[in-house]
Backbone and ligand atoms as CSV (ligand in chain L), in Angstrom:
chain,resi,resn,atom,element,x,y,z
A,1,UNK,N,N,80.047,40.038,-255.252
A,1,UNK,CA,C,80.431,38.908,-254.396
A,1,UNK,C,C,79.869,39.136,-252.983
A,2,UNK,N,N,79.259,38.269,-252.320
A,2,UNK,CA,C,78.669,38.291,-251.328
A,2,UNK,C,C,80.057,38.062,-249.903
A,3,UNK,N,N,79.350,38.288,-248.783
A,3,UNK,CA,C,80.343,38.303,-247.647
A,3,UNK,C,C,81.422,36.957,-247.289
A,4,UNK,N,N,80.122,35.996,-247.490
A,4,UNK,CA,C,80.494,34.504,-247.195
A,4,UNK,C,C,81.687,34.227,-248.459
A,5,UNK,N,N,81.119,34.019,-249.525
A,5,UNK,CA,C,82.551,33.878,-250.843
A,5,UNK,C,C,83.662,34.834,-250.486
A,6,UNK,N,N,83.055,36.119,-249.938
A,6,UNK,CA,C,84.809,37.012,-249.775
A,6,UNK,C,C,85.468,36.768,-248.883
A,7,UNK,N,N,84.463,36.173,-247.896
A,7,UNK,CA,C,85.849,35.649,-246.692
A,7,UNK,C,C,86.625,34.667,-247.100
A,8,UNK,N,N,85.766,33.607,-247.883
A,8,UNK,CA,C,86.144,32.406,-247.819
A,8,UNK,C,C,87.280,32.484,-248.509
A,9,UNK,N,N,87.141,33.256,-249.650
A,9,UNK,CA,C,88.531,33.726,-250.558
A,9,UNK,C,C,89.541,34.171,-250.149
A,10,UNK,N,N,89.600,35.084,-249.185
A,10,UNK,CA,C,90.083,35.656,-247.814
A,10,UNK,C,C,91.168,34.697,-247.182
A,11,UNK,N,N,90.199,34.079,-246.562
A,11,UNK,CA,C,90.712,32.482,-246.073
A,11,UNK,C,C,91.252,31.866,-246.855
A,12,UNK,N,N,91.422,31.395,-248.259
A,12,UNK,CA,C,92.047,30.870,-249.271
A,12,UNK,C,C,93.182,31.433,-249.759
A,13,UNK,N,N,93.355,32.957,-249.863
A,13,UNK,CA,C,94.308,34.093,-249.951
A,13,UNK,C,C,95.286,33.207,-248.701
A,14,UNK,N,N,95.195,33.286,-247.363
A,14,UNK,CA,C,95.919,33.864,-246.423
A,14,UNK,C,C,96.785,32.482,-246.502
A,15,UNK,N,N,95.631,31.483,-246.598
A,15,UNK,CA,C,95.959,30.370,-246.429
A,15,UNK,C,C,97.104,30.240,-247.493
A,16,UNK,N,N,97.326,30.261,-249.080
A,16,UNK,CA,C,98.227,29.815,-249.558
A,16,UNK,C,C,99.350,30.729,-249.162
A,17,UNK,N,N,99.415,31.940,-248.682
A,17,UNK,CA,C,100.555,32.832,-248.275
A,17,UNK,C,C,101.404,31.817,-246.882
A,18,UNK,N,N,100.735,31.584,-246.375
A,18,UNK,CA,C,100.828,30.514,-245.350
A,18,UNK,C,C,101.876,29.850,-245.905
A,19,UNK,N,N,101.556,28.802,-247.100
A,19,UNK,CA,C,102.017,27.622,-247.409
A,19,UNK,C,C,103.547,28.200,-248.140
A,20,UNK,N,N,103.368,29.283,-248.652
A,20,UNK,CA,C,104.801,29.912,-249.565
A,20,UNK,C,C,105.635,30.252,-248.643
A,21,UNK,N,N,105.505,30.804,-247.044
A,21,UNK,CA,C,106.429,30.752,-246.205
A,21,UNK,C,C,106.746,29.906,-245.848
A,22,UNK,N,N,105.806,28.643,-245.291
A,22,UNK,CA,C,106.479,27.230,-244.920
A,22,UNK,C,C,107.388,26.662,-245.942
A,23,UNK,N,N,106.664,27.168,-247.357
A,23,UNK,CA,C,107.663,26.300,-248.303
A,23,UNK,C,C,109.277,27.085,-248.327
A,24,UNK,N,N,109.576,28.274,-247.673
A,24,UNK,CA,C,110.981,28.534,-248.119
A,24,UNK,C,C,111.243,28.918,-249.084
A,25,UNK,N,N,112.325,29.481,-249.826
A,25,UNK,CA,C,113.290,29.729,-251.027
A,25,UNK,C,C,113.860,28.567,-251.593
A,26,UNK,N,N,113.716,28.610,-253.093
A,26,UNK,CA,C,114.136,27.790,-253.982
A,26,UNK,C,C,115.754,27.730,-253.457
A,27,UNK,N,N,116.720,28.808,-253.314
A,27,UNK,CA,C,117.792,28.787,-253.388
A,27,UNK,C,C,118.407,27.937,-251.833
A,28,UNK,N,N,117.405,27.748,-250.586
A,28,UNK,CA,C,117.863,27.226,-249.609
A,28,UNK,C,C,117.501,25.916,-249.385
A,29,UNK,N,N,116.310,25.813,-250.533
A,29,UNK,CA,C,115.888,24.656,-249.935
A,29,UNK,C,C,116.452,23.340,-251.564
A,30,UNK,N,N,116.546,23.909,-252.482
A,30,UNK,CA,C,117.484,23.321,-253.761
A,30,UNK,C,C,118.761,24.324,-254.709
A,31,UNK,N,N,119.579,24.296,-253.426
A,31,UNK,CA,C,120.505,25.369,-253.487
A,31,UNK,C,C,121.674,25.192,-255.664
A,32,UNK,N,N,120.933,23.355,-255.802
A,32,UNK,CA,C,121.296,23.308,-257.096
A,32,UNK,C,C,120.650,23.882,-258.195
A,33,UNK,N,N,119.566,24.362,-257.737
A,33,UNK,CA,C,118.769,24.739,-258.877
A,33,UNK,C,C,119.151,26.188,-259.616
A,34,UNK,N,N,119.276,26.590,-261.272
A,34,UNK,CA,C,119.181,27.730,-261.234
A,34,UNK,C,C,118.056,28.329,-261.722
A,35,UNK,N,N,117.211,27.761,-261.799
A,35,UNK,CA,C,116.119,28.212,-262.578
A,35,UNK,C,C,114.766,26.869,-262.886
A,36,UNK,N,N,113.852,26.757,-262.270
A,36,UNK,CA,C,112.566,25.832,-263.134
A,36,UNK,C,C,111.574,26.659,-264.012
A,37,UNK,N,N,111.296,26.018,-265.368
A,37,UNK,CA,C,110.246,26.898,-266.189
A,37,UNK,C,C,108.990,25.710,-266.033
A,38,UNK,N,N,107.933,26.270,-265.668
A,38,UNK,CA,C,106.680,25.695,-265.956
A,38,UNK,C,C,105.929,25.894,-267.032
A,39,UNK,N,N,106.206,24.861,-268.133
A,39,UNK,CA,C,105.471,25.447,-269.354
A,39,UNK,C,C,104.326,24.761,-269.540
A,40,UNK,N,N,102.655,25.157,-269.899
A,40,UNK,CA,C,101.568,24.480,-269.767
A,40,UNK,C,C,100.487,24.905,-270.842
A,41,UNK,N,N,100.233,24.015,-271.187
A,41,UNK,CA,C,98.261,24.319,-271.609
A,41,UNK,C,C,97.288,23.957,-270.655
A,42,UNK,N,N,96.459,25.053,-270.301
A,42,UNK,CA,C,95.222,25.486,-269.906
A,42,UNK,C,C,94.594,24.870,-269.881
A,43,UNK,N,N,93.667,23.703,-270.262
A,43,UNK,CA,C,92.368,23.428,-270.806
A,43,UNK,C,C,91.159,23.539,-269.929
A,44,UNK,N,N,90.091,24.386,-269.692
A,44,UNK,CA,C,89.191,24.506,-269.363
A,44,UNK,C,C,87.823,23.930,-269.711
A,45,UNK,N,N,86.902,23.234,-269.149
A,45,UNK,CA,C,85.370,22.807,-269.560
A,45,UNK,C,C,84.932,23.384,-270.404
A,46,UNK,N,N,84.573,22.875,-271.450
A,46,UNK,CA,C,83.521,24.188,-272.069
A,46,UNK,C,C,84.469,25.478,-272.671
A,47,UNK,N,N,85.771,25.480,-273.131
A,47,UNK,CA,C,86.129,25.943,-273.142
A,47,UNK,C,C,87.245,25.376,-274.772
A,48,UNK,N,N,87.109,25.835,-275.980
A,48,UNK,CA,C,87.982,24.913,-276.943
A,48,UNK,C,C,89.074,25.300,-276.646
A,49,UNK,N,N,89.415,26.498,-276.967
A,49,UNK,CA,C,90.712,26.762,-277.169
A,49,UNK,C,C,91.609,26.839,-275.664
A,50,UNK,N,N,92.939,26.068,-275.838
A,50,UNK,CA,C,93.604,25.759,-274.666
A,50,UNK,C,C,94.531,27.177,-274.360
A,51,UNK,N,N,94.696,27.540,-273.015
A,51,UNK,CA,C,95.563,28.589,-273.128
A,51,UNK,C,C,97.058,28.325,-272.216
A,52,UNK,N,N,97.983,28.581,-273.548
A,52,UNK,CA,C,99.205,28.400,-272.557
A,52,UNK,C,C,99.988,29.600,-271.707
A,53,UNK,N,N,100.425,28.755,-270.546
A,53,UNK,CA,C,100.750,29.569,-269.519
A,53,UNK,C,C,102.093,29.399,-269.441
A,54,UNK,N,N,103.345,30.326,-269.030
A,54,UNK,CA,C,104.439,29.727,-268.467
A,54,UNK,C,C,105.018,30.291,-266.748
A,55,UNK,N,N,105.465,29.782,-265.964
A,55,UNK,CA,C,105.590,30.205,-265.021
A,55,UNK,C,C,107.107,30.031,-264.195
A,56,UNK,N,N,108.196,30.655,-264.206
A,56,UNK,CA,C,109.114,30.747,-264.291
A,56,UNK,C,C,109.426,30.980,-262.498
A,57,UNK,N,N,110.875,29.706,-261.986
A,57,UNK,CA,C,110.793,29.860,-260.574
A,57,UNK,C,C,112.230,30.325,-260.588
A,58,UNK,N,N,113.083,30.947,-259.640
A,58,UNK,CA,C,114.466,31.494,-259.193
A,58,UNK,C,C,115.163,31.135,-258.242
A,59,UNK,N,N,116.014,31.236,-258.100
A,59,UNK,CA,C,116.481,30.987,-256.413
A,59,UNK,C,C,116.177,31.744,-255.538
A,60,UNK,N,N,115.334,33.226,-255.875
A,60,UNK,CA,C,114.945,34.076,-254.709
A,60,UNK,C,C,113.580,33.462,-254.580
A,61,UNK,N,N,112.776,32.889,-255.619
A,61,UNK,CA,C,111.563,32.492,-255.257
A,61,UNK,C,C,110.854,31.247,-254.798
A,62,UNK,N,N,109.449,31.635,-254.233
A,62,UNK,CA,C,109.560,30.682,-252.603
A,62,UNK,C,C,109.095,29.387,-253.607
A,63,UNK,N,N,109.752,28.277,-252.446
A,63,UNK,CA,C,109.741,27.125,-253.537
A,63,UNK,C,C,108.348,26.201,-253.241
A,64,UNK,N,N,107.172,26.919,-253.924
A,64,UNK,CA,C,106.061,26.443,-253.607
A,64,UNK,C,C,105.536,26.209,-255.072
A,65,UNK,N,N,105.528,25.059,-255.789
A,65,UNK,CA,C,105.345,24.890,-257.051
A,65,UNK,C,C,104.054,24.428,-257.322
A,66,UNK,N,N,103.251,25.633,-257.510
A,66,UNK,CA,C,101.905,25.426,-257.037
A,66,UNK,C,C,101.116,26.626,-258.150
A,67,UNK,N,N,99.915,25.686,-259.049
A,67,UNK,CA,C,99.729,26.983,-260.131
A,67,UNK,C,C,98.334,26.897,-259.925
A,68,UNK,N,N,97.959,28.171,-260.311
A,68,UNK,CA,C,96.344,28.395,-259.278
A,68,UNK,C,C,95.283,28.060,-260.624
A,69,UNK,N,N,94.450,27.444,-260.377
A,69,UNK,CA,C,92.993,27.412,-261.441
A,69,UNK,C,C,92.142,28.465,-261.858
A,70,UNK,N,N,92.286,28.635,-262.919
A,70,UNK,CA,C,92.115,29.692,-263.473
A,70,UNK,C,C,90.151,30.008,-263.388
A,71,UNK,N,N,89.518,28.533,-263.204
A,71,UNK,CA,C,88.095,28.652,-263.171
A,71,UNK,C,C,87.584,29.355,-262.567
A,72,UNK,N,N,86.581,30.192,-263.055
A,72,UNK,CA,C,85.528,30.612,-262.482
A,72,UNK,C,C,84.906,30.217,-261.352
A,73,UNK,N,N,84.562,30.438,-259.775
A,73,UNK,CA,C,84.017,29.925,-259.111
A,73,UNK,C,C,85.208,28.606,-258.048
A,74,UNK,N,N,85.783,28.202,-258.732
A,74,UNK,CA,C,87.260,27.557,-258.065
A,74,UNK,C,C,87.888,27.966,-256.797
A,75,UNK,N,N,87.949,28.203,-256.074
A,75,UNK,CA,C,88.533,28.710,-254.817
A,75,UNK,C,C,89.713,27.699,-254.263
A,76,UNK,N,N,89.516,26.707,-254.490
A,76,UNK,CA,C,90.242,26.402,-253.355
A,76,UNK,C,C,91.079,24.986,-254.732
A,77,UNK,N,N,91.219,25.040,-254.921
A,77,UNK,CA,C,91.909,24.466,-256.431
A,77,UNK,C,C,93.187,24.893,-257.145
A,78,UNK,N,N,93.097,24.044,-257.955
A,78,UNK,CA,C,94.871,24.289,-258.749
A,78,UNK,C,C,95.774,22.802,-259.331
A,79,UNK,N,N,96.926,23.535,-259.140
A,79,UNK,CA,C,97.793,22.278,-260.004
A,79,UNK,C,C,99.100,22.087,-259.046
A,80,UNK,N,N,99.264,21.233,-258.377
A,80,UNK,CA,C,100.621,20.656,-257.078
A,80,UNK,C,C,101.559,20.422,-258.313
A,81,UNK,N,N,102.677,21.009,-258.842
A,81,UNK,CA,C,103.778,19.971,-259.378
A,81,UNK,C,C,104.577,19.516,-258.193
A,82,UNK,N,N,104.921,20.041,-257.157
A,82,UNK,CA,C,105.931,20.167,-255.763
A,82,UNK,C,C,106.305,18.350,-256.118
A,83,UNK,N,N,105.364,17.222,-255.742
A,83,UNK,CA,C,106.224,16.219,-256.321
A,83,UNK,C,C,106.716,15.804,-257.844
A,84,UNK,N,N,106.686,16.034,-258.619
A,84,UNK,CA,C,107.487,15.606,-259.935
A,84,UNK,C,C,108.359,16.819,-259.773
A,85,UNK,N,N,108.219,18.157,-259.396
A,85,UNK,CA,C,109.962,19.250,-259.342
A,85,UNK,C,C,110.380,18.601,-258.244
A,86,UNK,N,N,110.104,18.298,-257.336
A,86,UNK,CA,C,111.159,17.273,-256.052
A,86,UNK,C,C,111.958,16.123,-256.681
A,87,UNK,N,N,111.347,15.470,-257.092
A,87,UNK,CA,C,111.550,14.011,-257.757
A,87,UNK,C,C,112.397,14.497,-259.093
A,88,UNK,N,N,112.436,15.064,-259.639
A,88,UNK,CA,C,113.085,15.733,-260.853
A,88,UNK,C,C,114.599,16.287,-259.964
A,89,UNK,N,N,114.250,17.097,-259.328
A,89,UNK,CA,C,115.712,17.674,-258.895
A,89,UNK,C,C,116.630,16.342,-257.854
A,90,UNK,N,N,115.838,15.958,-257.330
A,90,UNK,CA,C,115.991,14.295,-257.077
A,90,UNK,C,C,117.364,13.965,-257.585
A,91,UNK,N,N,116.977,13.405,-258.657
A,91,UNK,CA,C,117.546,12.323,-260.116
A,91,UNK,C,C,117.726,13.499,-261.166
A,92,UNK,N,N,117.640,14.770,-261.039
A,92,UNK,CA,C,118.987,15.175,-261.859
A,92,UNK,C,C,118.655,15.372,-262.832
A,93,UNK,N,N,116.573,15.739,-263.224
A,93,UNK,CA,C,116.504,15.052,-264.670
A,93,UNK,C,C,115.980,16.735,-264.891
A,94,UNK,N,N,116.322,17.000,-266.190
A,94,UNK,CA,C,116.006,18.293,-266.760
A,94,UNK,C,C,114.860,18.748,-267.276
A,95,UNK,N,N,114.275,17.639,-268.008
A,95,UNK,CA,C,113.048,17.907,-268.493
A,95,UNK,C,C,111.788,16.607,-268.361
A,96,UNK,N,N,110.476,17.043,-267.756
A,96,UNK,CA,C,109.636,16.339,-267.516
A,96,UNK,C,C,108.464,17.033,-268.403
A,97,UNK,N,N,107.492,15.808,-268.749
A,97,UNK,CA,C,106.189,16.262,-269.267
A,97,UNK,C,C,104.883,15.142,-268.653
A,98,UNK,N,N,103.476,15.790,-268.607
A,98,UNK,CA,C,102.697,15.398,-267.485
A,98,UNK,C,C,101.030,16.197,-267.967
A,99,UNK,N,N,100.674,15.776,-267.100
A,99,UNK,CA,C,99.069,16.259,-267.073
A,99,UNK,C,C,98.783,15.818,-265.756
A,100,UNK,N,N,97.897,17.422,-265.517
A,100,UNK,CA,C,97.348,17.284,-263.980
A,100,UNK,C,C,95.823,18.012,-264.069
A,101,UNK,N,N,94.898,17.235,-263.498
A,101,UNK,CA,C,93.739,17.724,-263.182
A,101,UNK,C,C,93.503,18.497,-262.228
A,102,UNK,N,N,93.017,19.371,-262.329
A,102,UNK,CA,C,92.701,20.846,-260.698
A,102,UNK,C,C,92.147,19.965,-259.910
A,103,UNK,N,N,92.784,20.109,-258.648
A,103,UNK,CA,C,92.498,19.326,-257.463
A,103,UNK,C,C,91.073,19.991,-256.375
A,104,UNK,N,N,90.555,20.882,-256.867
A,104,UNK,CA,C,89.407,21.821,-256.454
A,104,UNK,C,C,88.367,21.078,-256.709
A,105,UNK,N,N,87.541,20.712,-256.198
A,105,UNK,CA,C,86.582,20.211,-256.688
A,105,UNK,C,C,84.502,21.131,-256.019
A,106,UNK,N,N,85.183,22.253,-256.054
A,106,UNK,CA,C,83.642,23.312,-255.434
A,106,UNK,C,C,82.974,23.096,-256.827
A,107,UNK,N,N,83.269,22.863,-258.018
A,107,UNK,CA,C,82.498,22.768,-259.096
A,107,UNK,C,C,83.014,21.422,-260.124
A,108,UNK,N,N,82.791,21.083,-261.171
A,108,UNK,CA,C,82.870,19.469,-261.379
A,108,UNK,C,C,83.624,19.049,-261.251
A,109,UNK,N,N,84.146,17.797,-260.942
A,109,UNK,CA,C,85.438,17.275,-260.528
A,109,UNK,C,C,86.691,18.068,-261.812
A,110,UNK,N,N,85.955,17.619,-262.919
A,110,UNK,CA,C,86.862,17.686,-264.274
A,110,UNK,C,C,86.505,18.797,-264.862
A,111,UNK,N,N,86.626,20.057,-264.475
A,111,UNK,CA,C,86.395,21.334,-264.927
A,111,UNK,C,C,87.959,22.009,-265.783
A,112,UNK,N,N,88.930,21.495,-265.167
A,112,UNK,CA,C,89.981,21.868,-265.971
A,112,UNK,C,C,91.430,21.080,-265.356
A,113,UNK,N,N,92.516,20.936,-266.706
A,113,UNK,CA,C,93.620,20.580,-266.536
A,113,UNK,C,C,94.466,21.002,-267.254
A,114,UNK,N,N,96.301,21.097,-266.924
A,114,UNK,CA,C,96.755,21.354,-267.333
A,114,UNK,C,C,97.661,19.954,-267.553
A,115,UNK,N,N,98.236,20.691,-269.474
A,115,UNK,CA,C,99.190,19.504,-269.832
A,115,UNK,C,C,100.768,20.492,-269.613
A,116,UNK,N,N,101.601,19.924,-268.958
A,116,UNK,CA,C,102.655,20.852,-268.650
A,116,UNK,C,C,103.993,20.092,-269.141
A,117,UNK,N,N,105.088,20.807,-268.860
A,117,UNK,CA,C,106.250,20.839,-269.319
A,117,UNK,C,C,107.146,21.350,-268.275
A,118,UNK,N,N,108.167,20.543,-267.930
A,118,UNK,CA,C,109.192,21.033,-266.507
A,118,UNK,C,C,110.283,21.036,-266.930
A,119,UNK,N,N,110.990,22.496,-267.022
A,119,UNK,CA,C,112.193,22.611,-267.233
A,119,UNK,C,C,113.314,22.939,-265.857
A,120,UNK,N,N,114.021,22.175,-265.917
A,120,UNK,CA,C,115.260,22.439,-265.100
A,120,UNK,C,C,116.818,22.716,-265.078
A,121,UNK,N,N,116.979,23.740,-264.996
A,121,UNK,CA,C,118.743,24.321,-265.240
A,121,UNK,C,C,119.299,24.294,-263.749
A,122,UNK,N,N,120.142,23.458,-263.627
A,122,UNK,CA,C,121.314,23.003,-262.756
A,122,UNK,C,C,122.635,24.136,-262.907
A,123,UNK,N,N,123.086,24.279,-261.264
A,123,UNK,CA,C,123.604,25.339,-260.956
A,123,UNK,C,C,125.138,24.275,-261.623
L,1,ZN,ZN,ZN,89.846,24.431,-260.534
């Protein structure tokens, strides 16, 4: 990896650390919540087989509902649920299902998406 990509990654690193402190704790900022599961398939370009991921949030953890792109070359990309888990804890609703395209676009727009699954357990 050359200097320019490692900073920039660098810069992309610091930057989402950034955003997980602004975002706070699950437990202060949706003190109802006891638990969200992010359950998903993968799907990558060029890629058949889908890989599922799950990603599990707490009340100690920061409430930044944010899942990173797994692509190659991707930097600055990923998957926002933050509005449908807002809107979900909202209205109270336990389980959501969805598809989101990586919002990165350093390589083809449509390089990868995930089809996901939102679970929510109420304190
Ligand atoms: Zn991506």
């Amino acid at each position: 990896m050359n200097n320019v990509a490692n900073s920039r990654r660098n810069a992309a690193r610091a930057e989402r650390l950034q955003q997980k402190v602004n975002a706070g704790f699950v437990d202060k900022q949706y003190p109802e919540v006891a638990s969200i599961v992010i359950s998903m398939s993968y799907n990558q370009r060029g890629i058949l087989k889908s890989l599922p991921r799950i990603v599990n949030f707490f009340p100690s953890s920061y409430a930044l509902f944010r899942v990173d792109c797994l692509s190659k070359g991707c930097t600055d990309g990923g998957f926002d649920l933050s509005q449908v888990i807002t809107s979900m804890i909202r209205n109270r609703r336990a389980v959501t299902n969805g598809k989101l395209n990586c919002e990165g676009n350093g390589i083809s727009a449509d390089h990868s998406d995930i089809i996901y699954e939102v679970t929510i357990q109420y304190t």
